[in-house]
Structure formats: structure tokens, C-alpha cells
C-alpha positions as a Markdown table, in Angstrom:
| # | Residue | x | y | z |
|---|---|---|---|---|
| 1 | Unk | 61.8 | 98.1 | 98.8 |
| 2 | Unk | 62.1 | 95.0 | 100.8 |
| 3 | Unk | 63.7 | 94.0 | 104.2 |
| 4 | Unk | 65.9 | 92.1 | 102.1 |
| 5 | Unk | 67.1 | 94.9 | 100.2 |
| 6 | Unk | 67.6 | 97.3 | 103.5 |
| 7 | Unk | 69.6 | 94.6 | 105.5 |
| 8 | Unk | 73.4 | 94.1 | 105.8 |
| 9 | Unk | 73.2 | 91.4 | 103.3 |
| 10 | Unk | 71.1 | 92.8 | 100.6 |
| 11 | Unk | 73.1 | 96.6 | 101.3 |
| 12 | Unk | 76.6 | 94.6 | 100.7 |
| 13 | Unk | 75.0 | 92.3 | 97.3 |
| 14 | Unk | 74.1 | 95.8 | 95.9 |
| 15 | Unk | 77.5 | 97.2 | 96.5 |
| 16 | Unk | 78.9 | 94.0 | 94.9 |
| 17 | Unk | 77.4 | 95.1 | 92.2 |
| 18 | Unk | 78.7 | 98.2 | 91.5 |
| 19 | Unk | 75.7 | 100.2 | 93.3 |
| 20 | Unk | 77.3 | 103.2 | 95.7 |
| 21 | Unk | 74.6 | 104.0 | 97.5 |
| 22 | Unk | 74.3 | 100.6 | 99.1 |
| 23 | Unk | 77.8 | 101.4 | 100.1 |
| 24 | Unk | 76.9 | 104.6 | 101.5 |
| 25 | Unk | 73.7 | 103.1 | 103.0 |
| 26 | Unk | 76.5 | 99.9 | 104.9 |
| 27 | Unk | 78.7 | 103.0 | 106.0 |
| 28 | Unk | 75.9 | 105.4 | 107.2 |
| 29 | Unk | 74.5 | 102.5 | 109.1 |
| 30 | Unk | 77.5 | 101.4 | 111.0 |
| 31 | Unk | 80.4 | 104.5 | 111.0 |
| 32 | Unk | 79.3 | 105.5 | 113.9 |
| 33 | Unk | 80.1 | 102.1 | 115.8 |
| 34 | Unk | 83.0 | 101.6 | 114.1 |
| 35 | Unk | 84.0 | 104.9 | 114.8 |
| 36 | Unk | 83.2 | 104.3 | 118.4 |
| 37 | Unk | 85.3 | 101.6 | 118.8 |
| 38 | Unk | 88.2 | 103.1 | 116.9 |
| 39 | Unk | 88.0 | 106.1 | 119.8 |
| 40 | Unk | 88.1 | 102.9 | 122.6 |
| 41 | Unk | 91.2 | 101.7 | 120.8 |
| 42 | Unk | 93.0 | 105.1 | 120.1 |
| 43 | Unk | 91.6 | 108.0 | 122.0 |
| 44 | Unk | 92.9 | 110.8 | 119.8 |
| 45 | Unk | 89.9 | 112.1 | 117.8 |
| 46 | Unk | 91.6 | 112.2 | 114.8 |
| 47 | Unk | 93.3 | 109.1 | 115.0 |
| 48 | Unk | 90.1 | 107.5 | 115.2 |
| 49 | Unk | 89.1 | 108.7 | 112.4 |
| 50 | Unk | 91.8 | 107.4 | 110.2 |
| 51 | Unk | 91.5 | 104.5 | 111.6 |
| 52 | Unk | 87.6 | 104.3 | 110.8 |
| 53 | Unk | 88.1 | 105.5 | 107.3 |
| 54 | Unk | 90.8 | 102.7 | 106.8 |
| 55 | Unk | 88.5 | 100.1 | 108.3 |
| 56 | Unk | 86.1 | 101.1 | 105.3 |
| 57 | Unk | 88.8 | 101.0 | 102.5 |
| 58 | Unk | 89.7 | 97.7 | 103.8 |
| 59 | Unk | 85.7 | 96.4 | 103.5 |
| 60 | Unk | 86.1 | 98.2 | 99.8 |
| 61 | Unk | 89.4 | 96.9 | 99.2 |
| 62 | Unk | 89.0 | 92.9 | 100.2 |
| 63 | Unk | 85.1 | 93.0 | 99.3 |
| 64 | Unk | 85.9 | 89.1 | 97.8 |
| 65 | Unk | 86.9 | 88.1 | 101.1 |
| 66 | Unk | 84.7 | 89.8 | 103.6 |
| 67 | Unk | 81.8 | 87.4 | 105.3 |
| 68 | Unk | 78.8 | 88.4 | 106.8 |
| 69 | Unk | 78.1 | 87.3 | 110.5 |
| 70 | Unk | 74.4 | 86.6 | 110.9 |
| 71 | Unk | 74.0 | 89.0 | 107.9 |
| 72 | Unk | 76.0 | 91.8 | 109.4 |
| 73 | Unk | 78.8 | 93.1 | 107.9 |
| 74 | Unk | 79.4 | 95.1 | 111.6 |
| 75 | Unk | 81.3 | 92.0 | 113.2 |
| 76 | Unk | 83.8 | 92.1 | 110.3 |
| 77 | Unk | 84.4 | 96.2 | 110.5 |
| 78 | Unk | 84.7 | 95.9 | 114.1 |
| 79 | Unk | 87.6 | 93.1 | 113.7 |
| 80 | Unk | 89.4 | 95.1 | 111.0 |
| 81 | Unk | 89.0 | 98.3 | 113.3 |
| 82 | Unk | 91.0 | 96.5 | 116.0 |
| 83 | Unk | 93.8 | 95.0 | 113.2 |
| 84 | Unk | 94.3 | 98.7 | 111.5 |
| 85 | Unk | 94.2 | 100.4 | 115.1 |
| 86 | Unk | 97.0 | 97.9 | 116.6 |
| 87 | Unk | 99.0 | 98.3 | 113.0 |
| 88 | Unk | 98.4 | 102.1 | 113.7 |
| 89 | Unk | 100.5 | 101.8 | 117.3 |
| 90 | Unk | 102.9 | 99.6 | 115.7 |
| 91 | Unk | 103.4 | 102.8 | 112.9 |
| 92 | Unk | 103.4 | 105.1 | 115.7 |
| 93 | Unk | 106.0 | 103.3 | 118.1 |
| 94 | Unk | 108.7 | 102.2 | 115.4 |
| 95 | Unk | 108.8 | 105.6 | 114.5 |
| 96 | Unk | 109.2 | 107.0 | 118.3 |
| 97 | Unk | 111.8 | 104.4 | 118.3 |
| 98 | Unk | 113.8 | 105.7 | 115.1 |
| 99 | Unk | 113.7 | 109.0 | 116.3 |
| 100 | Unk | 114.7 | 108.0 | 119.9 |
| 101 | Unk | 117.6 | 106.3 | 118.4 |
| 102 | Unk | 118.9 | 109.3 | 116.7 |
| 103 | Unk | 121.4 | 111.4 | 119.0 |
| 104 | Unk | 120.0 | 114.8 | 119.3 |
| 105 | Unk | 122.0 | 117.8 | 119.2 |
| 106 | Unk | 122.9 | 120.0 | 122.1 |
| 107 | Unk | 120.0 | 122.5 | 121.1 |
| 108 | Unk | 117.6 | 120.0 | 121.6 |
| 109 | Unk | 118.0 | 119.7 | 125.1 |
| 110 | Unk | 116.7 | 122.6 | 125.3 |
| 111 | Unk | 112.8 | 122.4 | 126.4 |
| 112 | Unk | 112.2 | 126.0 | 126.4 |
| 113 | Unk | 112.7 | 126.3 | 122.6 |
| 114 | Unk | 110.4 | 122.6 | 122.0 |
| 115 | Unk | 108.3 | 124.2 | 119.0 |
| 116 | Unk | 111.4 | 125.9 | 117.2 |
| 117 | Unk | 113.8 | 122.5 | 117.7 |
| 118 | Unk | 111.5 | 120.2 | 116.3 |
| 119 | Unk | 111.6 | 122.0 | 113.2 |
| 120 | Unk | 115.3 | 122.2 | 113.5 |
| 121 | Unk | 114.8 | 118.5 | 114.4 |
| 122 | Unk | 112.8 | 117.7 | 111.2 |
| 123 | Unk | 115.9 | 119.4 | 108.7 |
| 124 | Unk | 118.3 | 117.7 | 110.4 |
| 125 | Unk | 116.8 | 114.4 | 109.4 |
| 126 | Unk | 115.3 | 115.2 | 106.4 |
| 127 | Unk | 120.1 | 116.1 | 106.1 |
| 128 | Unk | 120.7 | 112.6 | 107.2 |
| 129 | Unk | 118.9 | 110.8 | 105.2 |
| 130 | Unk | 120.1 | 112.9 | 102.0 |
| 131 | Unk | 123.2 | 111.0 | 103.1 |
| 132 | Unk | 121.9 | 107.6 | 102.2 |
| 133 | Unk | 122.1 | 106.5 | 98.5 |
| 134 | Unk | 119.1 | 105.9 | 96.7 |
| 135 | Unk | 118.1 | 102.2 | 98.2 |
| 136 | Unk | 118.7 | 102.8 | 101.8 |
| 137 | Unk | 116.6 | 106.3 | 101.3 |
| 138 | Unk | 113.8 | 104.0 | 99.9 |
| 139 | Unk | 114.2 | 101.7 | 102.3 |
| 140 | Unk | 114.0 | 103.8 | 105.4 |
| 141 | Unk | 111.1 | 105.4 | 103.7 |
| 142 | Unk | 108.9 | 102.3 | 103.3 |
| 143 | Unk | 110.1 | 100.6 | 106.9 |
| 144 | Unk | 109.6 | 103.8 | 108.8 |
| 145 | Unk | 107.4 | 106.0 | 107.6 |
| 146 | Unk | 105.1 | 104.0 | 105.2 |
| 147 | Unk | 105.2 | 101.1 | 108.1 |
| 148 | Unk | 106.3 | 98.3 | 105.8 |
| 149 | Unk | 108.1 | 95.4 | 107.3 |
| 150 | Unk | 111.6 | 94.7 | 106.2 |
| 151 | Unk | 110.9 | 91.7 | 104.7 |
| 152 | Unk | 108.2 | 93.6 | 102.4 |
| 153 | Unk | 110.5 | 96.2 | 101.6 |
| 154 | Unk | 113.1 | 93.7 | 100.7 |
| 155 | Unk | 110.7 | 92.7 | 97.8 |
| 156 | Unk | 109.9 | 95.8 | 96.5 |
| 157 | Unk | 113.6 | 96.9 | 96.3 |
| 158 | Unk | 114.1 | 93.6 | 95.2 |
| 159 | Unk | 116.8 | 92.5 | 98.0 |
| 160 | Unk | 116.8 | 89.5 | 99.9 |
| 161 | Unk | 115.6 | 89.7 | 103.5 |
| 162 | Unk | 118.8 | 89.6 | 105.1 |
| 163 | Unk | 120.6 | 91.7 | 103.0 |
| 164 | Unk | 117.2 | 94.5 | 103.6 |
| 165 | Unk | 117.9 | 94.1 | 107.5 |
| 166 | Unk | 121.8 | 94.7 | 107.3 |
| 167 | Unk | 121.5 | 98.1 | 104.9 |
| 168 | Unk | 118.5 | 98.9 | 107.4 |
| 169 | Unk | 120.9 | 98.5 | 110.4 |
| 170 | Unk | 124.1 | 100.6 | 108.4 |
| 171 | Unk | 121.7 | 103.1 | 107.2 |
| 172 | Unk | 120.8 | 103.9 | 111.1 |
| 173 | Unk | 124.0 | 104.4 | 111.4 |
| 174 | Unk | 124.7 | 106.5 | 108.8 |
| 175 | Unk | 122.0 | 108.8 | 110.2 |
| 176 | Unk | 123.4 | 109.1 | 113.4 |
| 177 | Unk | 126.3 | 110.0 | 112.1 |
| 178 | Unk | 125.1 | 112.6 | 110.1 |
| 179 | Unk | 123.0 | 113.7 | 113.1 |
| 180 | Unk | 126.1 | 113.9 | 115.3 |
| 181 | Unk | 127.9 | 116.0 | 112.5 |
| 182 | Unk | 130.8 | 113.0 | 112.5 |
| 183 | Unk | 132.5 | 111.9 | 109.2 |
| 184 | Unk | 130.3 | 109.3 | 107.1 |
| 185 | Unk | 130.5 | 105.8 | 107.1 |
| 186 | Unk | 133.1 | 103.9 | 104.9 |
| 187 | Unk | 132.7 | 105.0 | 101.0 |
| 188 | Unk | 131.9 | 101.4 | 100.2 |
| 189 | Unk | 128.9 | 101.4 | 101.9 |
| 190 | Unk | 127.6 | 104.1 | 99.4 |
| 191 | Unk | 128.2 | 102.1 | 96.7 |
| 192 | Unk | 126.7 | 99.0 | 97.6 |
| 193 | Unk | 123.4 | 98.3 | 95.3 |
| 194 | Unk | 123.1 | 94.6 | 95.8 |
């Protein structure tokens, strides 16, 4: 076996090729940086790791498009570390946003029953958003917890951009409602499927 075949570039023409061990050999080599510098950008051990792990699928998954750096495929995982970490706090703060958004109940603002409320917390939205129709369920789905953007989600549910930001806004509202245990919106909301 020669240097060529033990080097970044020789490890990432094998994988290429359908050859998982070269993969392995890429990902033995550098995890540990990458992982490294996953920790520097998010210092939760686990989050880290997720992060590392999707740096990797991303090397798998846009293989055509990845280019060596002086024959290291390193510069490349460390770059797509950074872009899944900062999509990662993106995730993470539109979803502290939704929830700080949503009234609470009186029984949350309650800090000596924390661990109980949250699941109380947890059914209470998982109520709310039973209160959507089908498209604004999907839709709060992929913006907020799958961490599309609107305009993506717009596409898959086939609606126009605008149209995605407006039912986005009114389902919001919908939940707080719900949340607040006040009547729901206008029936003509529910029936709106444009």
C-alpha cells in the first residue's frame, strides 16, 4: 500500500468508489478534530456529537461537490462543522422562541413543580396544535421542529411564500389560544387549504 493510497486524497478516491473502509479510514483519521471543534462551537457533549455525525453525512451526502485542500479533506469537515453547528443554534433558538411565545398557564409559574409542568407543558402543546388543520400542523412541524425555513416549507406544502408566512403567523395564534383555554379562531380559518 502506497502513500498515495493512505492519504486524504487516495482515502476519499477509494470511497468514491464505493470502498467503505476508505470511508472509515477518512472518519477515523479526522473525527476526533472535527469533533473537537464541534465541542468549541457547542459545548454540550452531546450536541457535539450530532453535530460531528452530521458534518460526516454531509461529506457522504455532497461527496460530488466536496474539494480537497492541499489533499485534505479536514479543511472541508471543519467548514461544514461550523455551518451545521450555527444551523444547530438557529434550530435551537426558533424553537425557545415558539415556546416563549406561547402563554403558559398559571401552573407553570410554578418553579417548584419544573419537572412535572414540563410534561404538562408538552400535552398542552401537543392539544394546540391538534387544533390546527392538517397544513398548518405540517407546517409548524417542518418550520419548527424539523428547522425548515418558511419558504421551504411553502414548497413542500405546495403554497406560495407568502401565503406559508400568513398561515404560519394564524397558526401561532391559534395555539395560543388553545394554550390560554379561549375560544378558537374564526371557523374560516380552518377551512382554508389554499
Amino acid at each position: 500500500m502506497g502513500n498515495s493510497e493512505t492519504d486524504d486524497g487516495g482515502l476519499w478516491a477509494r470511497s468514491l468508489d464505493g470502498e467503505g473502509e476508505a470511508f472509515g479510514l477518512l472518519y477515523d483519521r479526522h473525527h476526533g478534530r472535527v469533533y473537537r471543534h464541534a465541542y468549541r462551537l457547542s459545548p454540550e457533549r452531546h450536541d457535539a456529537e450530532d453535530i460531528m455525525s452530521a458534518a460526516f453525512l454531509e461529506l457522504w451526502r455532497c461527496r460530488a461537490k466536496v474539494r480537497l485542500v492541499d489533499g485534505s479533506i479536514l479543511p472541508w469537515l471543519l467548514v461544514t462543522t461550523t455551518n451545521v453547528a450555527r444551523n444547530n443554534r438557529r434550530a435551537a433558538f426558533r424553537y425557545r422562541k415558539l415556546l416563549a411565545s406561547l402563554p403558559r398557564t398559571q401552573d407553570l409559574a410554578c418553579a417548584n413543580e419544573d419537572l412535572f409542568l414540563q410534561g404538562e407543558l408538552d400535552t398542552d402543546t401537543a392539544r394546540a396544535l391538534a387544533t390546527l388543520n392538517a397544513v398548518d400542523q405540517q407546517l409548524v412541524s417542518l418550520v419548527v421542529f424539523e428547522d425548515y425555513t418558511i419558504a421551504a416549507a411553502a414548497t413542500v406544502l405546495n403554497l406560495s411564500p407568502a401565503a406559508a408566512k400568513s398561515r404560519m403567523h394564524r397558526a401561532r395564534e391559534r395555539m395560543k389560544t388553545a394554550l390560554a383555554g379561549t375560544p378558537k379562531l374564526a371557523p374560516a380559518f380552518e377551512g382554508d387549504q389554499r
